[in-house]
PDB file as gemmi writes it, atoms N, CA and C in Angstrom:
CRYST1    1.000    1.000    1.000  90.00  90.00  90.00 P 1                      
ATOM      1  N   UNK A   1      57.478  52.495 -82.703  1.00  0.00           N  
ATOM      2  CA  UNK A   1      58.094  51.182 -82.559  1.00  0.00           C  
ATOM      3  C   UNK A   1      57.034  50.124 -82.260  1.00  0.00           C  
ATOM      4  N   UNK A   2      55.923  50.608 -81.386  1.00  0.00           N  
ATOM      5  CA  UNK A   2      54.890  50.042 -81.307  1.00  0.00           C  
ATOM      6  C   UNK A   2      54.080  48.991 -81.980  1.00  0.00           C  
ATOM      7  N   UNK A   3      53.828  50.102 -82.930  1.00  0.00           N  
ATOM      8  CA  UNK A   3      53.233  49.784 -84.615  1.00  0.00           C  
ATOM      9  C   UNK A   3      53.690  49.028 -85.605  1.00  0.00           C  
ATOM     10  N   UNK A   4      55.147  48.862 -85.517  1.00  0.00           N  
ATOM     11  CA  UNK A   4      56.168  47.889 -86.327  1.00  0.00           C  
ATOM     12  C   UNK A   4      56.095  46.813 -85.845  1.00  0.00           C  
ATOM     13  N   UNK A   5      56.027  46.236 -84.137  1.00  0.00           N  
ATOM     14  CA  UNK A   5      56.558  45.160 -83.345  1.00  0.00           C  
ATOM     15  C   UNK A   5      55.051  44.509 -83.573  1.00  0.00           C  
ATOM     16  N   UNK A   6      53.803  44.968 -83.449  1.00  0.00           N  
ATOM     17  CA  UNK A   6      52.393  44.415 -83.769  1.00  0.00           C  
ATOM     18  C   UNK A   6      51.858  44.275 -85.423  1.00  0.00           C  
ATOM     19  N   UNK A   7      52.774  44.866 -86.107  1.00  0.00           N  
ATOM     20  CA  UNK A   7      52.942  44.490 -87.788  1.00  0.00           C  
ATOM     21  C   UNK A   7      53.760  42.849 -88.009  1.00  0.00           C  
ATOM     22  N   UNK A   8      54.553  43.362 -87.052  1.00  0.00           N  
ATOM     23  CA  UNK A   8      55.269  41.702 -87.462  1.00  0.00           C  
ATOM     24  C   UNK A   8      54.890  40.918 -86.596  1.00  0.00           C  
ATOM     25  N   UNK A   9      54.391  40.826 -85.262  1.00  0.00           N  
ATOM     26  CA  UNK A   9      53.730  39.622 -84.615  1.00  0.00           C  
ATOM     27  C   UNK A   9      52.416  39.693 -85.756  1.00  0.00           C  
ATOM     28  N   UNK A  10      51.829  40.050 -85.833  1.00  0.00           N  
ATOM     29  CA  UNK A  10      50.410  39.992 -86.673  1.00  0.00           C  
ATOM     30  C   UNK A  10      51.361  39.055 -88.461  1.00  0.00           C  
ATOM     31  N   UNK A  11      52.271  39.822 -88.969  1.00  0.00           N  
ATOM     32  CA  UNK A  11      52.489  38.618 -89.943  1.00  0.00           C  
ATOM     33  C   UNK A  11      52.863  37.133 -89.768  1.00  0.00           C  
ATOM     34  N   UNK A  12      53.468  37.075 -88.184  1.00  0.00           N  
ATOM     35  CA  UNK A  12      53.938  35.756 -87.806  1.00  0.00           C  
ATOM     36  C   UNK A  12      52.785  34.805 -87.445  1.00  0.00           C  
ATOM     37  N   UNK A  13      52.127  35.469 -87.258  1.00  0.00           N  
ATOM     38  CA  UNK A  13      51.000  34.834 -87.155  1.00  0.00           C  
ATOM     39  C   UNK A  13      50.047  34.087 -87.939  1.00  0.00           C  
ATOM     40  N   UNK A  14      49.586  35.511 -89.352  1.00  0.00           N  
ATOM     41  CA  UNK A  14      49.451  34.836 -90.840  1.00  0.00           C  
ATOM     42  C   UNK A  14      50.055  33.974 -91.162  1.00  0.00           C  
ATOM     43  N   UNK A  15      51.390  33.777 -91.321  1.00  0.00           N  
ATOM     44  CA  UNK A  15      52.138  32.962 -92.043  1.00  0.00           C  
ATOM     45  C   UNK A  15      51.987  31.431 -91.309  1.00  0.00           C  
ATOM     46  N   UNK A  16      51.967  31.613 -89.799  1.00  0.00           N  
ATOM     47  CA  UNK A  16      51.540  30.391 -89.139  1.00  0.00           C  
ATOM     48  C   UNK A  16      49.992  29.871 -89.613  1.00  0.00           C  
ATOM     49  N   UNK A  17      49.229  30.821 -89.621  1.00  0.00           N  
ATOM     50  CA  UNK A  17      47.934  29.859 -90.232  1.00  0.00           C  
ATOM     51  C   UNK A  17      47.747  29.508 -91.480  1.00  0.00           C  
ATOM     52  N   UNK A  18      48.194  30.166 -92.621  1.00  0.00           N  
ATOM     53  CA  UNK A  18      48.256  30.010 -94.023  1.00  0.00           C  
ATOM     54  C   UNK A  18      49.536  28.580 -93.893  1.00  0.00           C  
ATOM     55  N   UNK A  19      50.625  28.191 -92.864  1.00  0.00           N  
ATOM     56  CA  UNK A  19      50.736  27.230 -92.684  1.00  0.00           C  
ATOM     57  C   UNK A  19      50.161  26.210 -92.269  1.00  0.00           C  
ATOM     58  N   UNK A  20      49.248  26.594 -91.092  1.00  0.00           N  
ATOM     59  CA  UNK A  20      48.452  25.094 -90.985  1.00  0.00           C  
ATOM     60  C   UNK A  20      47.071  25.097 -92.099  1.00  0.00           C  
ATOM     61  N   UNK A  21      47.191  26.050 -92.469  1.00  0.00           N  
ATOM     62  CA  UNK A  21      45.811  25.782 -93.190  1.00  0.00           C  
ATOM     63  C   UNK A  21      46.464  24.944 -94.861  1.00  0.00           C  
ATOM     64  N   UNK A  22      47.878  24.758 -95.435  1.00  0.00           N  
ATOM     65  CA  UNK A  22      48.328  24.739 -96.441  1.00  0.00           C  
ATOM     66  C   UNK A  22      48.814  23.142 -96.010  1.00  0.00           C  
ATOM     67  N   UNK A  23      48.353  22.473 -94.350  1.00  0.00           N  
ATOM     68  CA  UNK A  23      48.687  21.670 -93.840  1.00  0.00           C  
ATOM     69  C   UNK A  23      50.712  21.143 -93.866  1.00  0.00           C  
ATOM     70  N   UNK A  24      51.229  22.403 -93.662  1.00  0.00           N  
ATOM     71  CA  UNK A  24      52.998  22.376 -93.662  1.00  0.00           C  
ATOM     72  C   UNK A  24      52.756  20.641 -92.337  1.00  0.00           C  
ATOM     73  N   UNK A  25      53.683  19.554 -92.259  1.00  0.00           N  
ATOM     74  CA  UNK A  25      53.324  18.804 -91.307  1.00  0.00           C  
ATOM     75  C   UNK A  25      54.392  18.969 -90.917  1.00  0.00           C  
ATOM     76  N   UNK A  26      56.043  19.288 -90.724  1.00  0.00           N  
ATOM     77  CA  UNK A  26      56.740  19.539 -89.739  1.00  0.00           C  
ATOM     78  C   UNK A  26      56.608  20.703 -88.236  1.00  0.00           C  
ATOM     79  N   UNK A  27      56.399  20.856 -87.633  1.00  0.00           N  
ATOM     80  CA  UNK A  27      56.733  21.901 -86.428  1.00  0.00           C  
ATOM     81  C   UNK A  27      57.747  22.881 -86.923  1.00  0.00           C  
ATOM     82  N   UNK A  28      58.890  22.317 -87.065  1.00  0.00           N  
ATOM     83  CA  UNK A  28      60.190  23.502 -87.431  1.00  0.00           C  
ATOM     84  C   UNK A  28      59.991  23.774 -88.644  1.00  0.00           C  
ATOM     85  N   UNK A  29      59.428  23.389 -89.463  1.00  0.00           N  
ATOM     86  CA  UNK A  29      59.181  24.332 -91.247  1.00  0.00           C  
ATOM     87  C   UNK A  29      57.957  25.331 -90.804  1.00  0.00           C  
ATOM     88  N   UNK A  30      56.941  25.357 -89.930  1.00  0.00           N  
ATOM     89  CA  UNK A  30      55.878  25.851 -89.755  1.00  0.00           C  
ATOM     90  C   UNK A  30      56.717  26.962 -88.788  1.00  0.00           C  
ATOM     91  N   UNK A  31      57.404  26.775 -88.232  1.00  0.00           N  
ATOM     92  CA  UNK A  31      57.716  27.954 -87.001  1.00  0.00           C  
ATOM     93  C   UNK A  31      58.931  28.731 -88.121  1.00  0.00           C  
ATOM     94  N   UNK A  32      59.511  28.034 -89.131  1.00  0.00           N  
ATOM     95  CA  UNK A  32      60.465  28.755 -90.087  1.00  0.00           C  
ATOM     96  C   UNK A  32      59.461  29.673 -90.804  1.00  0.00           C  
ATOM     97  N   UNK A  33      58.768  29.457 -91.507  1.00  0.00           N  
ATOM     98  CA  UNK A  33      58.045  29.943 -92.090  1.00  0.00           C  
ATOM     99  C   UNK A  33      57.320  31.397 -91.571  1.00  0.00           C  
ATOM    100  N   UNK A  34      56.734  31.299 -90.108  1.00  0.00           N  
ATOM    101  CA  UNK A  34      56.345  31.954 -89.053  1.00  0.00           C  
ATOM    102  C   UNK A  34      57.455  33.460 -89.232  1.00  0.00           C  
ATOM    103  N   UNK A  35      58.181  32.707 -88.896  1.00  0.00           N  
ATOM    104  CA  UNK A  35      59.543  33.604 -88.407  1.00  0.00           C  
ATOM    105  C   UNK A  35      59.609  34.614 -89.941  1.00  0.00           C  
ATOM    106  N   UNK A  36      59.992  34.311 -90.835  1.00  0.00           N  
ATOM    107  CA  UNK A  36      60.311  34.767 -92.465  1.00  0.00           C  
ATOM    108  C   UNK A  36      58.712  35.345 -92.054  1.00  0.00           C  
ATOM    109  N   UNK A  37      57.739  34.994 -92.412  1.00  0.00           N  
ATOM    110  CA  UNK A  37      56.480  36.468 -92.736  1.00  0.00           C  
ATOM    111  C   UNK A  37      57.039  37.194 -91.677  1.00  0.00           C  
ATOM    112  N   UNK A  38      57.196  37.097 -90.446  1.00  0.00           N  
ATOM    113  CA  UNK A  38      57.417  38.087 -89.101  1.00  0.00           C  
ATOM    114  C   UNK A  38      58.457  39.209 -89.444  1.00  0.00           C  
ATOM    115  N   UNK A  39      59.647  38.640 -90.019  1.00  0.00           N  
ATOM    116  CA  UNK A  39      60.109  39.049 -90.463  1.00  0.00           C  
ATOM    117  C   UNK A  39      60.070  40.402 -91.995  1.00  0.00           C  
ATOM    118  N   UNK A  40      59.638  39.852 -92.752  1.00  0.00           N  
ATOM    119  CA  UNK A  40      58.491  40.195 -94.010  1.00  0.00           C  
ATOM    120  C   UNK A  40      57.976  41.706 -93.483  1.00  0.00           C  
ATOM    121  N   UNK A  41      57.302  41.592 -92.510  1.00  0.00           N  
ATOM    122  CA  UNK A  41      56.297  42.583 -91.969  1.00  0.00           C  
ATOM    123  C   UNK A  41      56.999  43.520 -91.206  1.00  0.00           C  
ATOM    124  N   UNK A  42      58.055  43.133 -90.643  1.00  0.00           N  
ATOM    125  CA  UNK A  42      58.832  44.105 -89.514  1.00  0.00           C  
ATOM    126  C   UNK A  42      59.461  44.975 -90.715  1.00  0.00           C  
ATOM    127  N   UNK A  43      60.379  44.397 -91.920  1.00  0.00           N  
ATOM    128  CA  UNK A  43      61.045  45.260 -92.590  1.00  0.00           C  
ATOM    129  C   UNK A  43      60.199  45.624 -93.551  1.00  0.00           C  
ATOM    130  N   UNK A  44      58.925  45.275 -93.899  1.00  0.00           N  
ATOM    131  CA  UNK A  44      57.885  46.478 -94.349  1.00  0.00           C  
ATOM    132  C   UNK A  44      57.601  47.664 -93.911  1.00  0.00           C  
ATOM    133  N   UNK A  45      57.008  47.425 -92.647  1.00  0.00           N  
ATOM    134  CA  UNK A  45      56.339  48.347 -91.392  1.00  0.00           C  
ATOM    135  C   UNK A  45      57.632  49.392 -91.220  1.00  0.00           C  
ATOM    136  N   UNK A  46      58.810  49.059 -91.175  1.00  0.00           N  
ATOM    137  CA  UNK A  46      60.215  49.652 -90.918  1.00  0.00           C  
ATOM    138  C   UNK A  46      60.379  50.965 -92.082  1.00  0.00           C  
ATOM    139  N   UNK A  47      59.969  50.033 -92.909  1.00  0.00           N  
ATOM    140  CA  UNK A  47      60.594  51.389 -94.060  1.00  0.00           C  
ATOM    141  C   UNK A  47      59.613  51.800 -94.441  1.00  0.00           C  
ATOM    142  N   UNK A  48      58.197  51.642 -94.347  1.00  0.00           N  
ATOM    143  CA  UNK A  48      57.363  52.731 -94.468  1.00  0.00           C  
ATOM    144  C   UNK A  48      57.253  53.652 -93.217  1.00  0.00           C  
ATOM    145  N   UNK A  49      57.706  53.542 -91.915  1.00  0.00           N  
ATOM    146  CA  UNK A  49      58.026  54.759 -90.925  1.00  0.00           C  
ATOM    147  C   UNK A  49      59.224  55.332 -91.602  1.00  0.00           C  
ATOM    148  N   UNK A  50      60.316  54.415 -92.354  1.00  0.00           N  
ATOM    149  CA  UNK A  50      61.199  55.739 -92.866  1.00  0.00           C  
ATOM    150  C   UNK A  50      61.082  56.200 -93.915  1.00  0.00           C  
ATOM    151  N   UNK A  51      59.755  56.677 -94.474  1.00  0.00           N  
ATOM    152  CA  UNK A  51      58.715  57.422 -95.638  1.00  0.00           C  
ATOM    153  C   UNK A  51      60.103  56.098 -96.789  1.00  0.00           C  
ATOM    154  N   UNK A  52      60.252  55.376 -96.962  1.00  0.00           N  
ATOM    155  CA  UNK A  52      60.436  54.740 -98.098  1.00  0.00           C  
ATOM    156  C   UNK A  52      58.975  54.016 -98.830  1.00  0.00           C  
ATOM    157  N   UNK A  53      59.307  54.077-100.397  1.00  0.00           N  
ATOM    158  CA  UNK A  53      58.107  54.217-101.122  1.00  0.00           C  
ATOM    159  C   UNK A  53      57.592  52.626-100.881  1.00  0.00           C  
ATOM    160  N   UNK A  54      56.744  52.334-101.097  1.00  0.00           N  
ATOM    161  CA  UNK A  54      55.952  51.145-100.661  1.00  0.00           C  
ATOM    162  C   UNK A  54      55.365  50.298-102.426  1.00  0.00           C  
ATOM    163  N   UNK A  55      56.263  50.759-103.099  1.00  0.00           N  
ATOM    164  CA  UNK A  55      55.771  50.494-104.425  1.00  0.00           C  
ATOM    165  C   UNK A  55      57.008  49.103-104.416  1.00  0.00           C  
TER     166      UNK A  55                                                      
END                                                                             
């Protein structure tokens, strides 16, 4: 569970800098955005612990 919860803080994170770096200028589109990769990464990380194929 570990490994999943630091997969998706680590994408929320990407997605926050590939936002400021893509200069997003709202706060709430940048923290939306945040949220969706975080997201992204949790139900990646998720189903490759439940051996689903990664293709």
């Amino acid at each position: 569970m570990h490994q999943i919860l630091t997969a998706a803080l680590g994408s929320f994170l990407a997605s926050l800098g590939f936002g400021v770096l893509f200069n997003i200028r709202q706060k709430s589109k940048l923290f939306v955005a945040g949220l969706i990769g975080g997201a992204g990464g949790f139900v990646y990380e998720l189903l490759l612990v439940l051996h689903a194929s990664d293709l």
